[in-house]
N, C-alpha and C positions, 0 to 999 in steps of 0.2 A: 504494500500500500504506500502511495505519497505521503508524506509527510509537510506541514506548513514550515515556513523558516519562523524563527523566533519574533521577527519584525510581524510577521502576521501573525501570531499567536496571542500579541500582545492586547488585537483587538478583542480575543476571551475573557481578558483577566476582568473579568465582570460577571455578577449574576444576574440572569435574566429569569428565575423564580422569582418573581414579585409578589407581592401580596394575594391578589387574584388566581395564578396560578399557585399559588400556594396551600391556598384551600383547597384546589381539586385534586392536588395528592393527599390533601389531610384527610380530608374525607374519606378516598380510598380503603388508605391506612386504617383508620378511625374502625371504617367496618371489618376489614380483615385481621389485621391483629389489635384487638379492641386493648389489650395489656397492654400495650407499646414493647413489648417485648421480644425486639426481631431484629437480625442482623442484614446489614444491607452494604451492597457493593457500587460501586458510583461510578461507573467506568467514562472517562473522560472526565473527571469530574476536576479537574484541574487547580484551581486556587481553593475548592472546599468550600467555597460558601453554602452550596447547598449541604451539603454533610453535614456544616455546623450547626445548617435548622434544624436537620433531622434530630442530631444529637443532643441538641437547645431543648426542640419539642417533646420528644421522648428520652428520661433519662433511663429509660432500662437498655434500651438499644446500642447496639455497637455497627461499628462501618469501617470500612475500608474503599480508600479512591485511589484509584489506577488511572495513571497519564502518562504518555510518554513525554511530558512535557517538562525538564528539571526549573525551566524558567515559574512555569506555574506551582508547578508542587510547593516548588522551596516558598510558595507565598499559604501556604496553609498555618491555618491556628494550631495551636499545639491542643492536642486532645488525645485522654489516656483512651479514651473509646476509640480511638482512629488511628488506625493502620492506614502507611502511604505506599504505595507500591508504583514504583518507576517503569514501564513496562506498554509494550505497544498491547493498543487489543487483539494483535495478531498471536500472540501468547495466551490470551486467555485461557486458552483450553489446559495449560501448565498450574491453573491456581490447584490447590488441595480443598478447597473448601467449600461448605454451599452456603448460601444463601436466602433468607426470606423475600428480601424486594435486589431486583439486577436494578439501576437506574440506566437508561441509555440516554439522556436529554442531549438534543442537540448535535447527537454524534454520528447517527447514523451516515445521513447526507455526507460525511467526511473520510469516507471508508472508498477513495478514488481508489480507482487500478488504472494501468494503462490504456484501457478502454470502455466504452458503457455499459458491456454485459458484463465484464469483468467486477465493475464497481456494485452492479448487480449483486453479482454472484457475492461478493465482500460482504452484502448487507444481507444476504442468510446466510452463509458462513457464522457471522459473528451471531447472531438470534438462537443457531443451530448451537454456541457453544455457551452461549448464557442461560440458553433451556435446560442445557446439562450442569451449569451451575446450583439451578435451586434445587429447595428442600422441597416436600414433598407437598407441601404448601404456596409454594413461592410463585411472586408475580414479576411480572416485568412493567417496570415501568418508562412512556417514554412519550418526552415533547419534542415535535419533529414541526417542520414548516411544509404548508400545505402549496406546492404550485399546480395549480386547475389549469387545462385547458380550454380555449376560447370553445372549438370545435372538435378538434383530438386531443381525449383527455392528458395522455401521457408525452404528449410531443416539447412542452414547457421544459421538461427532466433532462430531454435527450438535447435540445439545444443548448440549454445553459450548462450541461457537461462540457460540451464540443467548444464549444467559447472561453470557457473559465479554464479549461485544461489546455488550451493552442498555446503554448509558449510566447510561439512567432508574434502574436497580439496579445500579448500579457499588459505592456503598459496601458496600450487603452481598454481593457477591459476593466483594469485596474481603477483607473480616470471614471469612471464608469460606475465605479462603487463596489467591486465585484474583488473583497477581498482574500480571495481563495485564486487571484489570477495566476498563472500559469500548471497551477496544481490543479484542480479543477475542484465539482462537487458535484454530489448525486441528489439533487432534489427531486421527490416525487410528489406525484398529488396524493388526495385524499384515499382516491379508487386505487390506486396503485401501492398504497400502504397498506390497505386495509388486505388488498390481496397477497401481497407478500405475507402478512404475519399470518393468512388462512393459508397458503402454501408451505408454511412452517410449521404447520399444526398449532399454531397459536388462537386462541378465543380472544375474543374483545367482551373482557366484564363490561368495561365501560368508556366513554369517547365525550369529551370535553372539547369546544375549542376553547383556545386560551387564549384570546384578541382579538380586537376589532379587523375587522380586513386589512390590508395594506394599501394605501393610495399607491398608486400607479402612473405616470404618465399614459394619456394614450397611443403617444407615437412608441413608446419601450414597451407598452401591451401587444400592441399589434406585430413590431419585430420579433418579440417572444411568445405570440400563440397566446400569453397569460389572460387566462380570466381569472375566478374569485384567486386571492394570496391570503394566507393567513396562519396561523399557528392552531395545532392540535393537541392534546393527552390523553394515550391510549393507557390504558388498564389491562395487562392482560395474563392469561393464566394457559397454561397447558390443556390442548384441547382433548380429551379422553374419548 
């Protein structure tokens, strides 16, 4: 998998659990392990902020966050509950241990390969190895960005791969806002999530979106196919 350089990483070192989104994992939580007593894995979870809520809000719980990132990591709170593991998600499948909630927020779309089935295939690959992570109990949780197509659902994903990963026009894609430029990113829509985690044997407990749509120009809609943009959280659990 590509990797971001540190200059682009930097644009992470931020939480985008806010308030709003933060109730829809509460809630989740709340019903499933009503004790608060469950351990949870944060992959990609980079500076910790969200771990520190988890570990703020539930003091029975313990966590561990995995990033290959030392720039982020080295920015976590110290906490006896939290384990930090330096480690690409390509290793996942090396942890020894299970887990009650995998968190995936935000990471999926960032599982590039050299090309768009490729990056595909990255993002069951990695579901295929955090299903093997939980307990017998265990959910997955994950906020991903929704890109809809105007007319062809899935066609949004496959351009903005092809664009964001062309080296050759990195600066202006860059220029552009598109801070994942020369590396690329896999964003899917809604249908296209939803089928991937049913391809995985994954159930959908539950589906939140988590914000208002995204304004858009309409000249960058129509060069991108994009209709609705938005953010989602999936709840989800092994499908029996």
């Amino acid at each position: 998998m590509k990797q971001l350089k540190d200059s682009q990483l930097e644009t992470f070192d931020t939480e985008y659990v806010n308030d709003k989104r933060w109730k829809i994992v509460q809630e989740q939580i709340d019903r499933d392990f009503p004790d608060g007593d469950f351990t949870f894995l944060d992959v990609g979870g980079g500076n910790g902020l969200f771990a520190d809520r988890l570990l703020m809000n539930y003091p029975k719980c313990r966590g561990t966050v995995l990033d290959n990132s030392e720039l982020l990591l080295n920015r976590n709170t110290y906490n006896s509950r939290k384990t930090l593991i330096c480690d690409s998600v390509e290793n996942l499948v090396s942890l020894n241990n299970k887990y009650d909630i995998v968190s995936l927020n935000w990471l999926l779309h960032h599982l590039v390969g050299s090309s768009y089935a490729q990056s595909r295939q990255n993002i069951n690959i990695t579901l295929q190895t955090a299903i093997s992570l939980l307990t017998e109990h265990g959910k997955i949780s994950i906020f991903d960005n929704m890109y809809n197509g105007l007319l062809v659902d899935g066609l949004p994903s496959f351009i903005i791969y092809h664009l964001t990963s062309a080296k050759a026009i990195s600066s202006f894609t860059s220029k552009m806002g598109a801070n994942t430029a020369g590396v690329g990113v896999c964003f899917l829509s809604k249908q296209q999530w939803i089928s991937t985690f049913e391809r995985n044997f994954l159930k959908i407990i539950n589906y939140s979106d988590a914000g208002e749509p995204w304004f858009t120009s309409l000249p960058r809609r129509l060069f991108l196919h994009m209709g609705k943009v938005h953010e989602g959280h999936f709840w989800l659990s092994i499908s029996i």
